[in-house]
TIRO-2110 file (N, C-alpha, C; in Angstrom, 1 decimal):
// TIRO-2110
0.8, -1.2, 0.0, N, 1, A
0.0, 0.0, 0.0, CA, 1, A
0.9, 1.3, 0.0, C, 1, A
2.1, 1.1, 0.9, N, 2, A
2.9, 2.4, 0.9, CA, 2, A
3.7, 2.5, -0.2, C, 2, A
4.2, 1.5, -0.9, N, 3, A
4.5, 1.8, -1.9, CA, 3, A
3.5, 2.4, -3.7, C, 3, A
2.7, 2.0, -3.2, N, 4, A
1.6, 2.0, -4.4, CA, 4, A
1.3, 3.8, -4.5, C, 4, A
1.0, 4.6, -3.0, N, 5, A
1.1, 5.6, -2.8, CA, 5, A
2.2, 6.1, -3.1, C, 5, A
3.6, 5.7, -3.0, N, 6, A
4.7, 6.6, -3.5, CA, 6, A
4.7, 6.7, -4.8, C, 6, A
4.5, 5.2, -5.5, N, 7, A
4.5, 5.8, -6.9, CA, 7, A
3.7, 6.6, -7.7, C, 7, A
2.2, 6.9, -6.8, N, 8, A
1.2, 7.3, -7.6, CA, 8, A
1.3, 9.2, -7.2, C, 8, A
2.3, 9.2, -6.1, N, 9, A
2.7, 10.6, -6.0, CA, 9, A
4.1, 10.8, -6.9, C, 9, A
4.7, 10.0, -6.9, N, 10, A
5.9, 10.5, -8.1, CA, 10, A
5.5, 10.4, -9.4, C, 10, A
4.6, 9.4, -9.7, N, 11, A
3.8, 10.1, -10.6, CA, 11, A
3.2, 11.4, -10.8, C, 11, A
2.6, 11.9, -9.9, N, 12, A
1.6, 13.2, -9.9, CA, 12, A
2.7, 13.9, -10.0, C, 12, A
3.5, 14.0, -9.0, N, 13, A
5.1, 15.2, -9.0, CA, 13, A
5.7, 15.1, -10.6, C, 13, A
6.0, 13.9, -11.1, N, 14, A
6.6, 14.1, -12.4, CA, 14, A
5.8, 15.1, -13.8, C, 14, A
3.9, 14.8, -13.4, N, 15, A
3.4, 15.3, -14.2, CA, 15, A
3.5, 16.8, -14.1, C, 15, A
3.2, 16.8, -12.8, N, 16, A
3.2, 19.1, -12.4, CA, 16, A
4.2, 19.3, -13.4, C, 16, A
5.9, 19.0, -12.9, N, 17, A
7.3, 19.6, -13.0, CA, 17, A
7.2, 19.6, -15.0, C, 17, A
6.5, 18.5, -14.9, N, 18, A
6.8, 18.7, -17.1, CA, 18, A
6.0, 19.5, -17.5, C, 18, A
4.8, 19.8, -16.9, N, 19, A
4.1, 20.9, -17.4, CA, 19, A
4.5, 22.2, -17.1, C, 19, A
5.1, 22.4, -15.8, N, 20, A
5.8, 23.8, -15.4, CA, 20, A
7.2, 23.9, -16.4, C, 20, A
8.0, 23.2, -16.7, N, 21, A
8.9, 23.2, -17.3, CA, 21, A
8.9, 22.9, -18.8, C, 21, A
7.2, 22.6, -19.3, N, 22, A
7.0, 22.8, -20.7, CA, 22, A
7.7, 23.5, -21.4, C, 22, A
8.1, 23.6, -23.0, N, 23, A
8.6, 24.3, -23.3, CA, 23, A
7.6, 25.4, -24.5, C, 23, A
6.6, 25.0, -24.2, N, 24, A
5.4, 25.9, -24.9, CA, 24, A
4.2, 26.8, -23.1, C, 24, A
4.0, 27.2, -23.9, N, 25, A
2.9, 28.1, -23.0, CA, 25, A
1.5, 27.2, -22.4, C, 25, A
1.3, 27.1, -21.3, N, 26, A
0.1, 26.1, -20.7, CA, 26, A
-0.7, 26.3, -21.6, C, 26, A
-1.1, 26.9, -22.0, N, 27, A
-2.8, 27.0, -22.7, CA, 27, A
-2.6, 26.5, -24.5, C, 27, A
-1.1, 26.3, -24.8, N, 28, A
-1.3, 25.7, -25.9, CA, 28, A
-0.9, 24.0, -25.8, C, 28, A
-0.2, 24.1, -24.2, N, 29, A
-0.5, 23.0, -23.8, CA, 29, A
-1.8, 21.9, -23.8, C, 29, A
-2.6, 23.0, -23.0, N, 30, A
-4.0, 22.3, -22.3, CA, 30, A
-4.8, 22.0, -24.0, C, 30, A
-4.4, 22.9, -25.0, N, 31, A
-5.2, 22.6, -26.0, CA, 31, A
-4.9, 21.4, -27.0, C, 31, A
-3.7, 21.2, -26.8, N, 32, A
-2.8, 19.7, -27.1, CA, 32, A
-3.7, 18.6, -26.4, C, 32, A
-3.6, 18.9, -25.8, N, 33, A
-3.8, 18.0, -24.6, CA, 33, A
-5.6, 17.5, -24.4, C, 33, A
-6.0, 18.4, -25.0, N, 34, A
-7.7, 18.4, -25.6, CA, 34, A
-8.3, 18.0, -26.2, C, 34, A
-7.1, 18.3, -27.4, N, 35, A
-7.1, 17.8, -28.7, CA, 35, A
-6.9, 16.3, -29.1, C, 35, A
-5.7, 16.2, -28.2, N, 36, A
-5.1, 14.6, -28.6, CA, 36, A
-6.5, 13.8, -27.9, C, 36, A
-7.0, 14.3, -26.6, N, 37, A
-8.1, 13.3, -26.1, CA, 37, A
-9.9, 13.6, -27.1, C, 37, A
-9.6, 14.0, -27.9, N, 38, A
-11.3, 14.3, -28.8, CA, 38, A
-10.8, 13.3, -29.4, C, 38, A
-9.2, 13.2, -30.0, N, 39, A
-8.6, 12.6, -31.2, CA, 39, A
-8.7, 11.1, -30.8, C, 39, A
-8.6, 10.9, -29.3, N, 40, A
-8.8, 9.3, -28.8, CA, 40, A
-10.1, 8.4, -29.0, C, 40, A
-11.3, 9.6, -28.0, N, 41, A
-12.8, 9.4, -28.1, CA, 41, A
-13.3, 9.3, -29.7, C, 41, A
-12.8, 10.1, -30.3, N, 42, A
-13.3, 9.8, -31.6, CA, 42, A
-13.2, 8.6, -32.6, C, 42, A
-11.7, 8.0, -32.1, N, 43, A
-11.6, 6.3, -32.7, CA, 43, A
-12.2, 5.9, -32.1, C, 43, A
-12.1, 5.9, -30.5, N, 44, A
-13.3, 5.0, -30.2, CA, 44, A
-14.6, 4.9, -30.3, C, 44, A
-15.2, 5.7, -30.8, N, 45, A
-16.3, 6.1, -30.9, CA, 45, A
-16.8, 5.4, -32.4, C, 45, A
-15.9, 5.3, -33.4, N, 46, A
-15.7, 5.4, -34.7, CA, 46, A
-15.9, 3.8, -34.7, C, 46, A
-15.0, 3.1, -33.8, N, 47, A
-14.6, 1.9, -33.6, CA, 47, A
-15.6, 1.2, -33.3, C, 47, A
-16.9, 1.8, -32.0, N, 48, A
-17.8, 1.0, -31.4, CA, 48, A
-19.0, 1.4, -32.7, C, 48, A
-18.9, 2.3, -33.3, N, 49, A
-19.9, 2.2, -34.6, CA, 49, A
-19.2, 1.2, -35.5, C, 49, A
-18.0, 0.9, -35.9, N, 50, A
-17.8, 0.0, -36.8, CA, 50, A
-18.5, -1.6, -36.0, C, 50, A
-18.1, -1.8, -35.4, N, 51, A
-17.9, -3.0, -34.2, CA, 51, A
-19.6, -3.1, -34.2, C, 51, A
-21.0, -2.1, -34.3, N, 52, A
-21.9, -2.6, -34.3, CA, 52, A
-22.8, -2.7, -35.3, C, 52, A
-22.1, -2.0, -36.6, N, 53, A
-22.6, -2.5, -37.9, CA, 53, A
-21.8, -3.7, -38.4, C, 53, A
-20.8, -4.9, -37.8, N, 54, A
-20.5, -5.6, -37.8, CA, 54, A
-21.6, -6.9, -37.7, C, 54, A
-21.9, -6.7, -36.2, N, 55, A
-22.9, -7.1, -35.8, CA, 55, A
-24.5, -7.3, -36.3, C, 55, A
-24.6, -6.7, -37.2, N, 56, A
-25.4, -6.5, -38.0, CA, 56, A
-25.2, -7.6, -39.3, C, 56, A
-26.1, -8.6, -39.3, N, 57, A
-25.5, -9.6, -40.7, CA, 57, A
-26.9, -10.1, -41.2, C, 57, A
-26.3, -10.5, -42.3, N, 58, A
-27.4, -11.5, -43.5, CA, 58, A
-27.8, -12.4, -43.0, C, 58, A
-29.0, -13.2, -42.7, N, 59, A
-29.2, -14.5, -42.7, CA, 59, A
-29.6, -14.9, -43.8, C, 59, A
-29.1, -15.8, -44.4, N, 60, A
-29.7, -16.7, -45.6, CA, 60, A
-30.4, -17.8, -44.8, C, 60, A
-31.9, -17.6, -45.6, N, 61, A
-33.3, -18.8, -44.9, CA, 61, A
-33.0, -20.3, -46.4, C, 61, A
-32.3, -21.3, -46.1, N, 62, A
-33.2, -21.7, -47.5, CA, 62, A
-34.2, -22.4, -47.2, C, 62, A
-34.7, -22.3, -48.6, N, 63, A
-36.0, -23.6, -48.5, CA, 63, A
-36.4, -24.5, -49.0, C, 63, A
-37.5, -25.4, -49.2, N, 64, A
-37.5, -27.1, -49.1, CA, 64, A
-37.1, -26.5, -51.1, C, 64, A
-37.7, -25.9, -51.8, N, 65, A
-37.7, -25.9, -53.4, CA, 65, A
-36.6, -25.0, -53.8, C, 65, A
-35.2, -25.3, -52.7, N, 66, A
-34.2, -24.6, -53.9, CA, 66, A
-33.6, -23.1, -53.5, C, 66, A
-34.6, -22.8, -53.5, N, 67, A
-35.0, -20.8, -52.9, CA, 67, A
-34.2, -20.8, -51.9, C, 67, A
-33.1, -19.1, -51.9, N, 68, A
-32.8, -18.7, -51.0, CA, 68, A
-33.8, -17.3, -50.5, C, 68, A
-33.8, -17.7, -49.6, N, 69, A
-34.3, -16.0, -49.0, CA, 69, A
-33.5, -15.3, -47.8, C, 69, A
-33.2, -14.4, -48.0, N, 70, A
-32.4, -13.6, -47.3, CA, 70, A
-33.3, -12.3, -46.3, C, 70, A
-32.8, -12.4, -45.1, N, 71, A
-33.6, -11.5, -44.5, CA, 71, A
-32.5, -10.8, -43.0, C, 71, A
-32.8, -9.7, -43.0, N, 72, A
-31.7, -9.1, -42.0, CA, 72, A
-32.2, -8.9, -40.9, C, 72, A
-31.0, -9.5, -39.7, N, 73, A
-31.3, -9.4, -38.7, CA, 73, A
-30.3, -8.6, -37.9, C, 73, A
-30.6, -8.5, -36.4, N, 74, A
-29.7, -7.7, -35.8, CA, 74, A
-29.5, -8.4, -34.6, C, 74, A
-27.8, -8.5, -34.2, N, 75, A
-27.6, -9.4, -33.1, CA, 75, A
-27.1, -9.0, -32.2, C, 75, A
-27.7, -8.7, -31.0, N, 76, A
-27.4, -8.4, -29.9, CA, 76, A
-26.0, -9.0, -29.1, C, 76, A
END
């Protein structure tokens, strides 16, 4: 436990010092940093719409005379 705390504060300390020590201005920082996370949310976003028209497929019905019939379903 005490260690898990130390790392999660040298963590926190390493992130302040690189931002204070950035070599751009905070606010073009923060807008990097905005940017790159819309830029994340957006594949994933992109990805769970691919991922559910995936899920989306053909059934082929046949039947006793030959006939295919096709009809679409959606699969939970």
């Amino acid at each position: 436990m005490k260690t898990s705390l130390i790392f999660l504060l040298g963590i926190g300390m390493g992130t302040i010092i690189g931002i204070l020590i950035a070599p751009e201005a905070g606010k073009i920082t923060r807008r990097k940093i905005r940017d790159e996370a819309d830029r994340l949310i957006d594949e994933k976003l992109k990805k769970r719409r691919q991922q559910n028209a995936l899920s989306r497929s053909d059934v082929a019905v046949h039947t006793t005379d030959g006939g295919v019939v096709t009809e679409s379903r959606y699969t939970v």
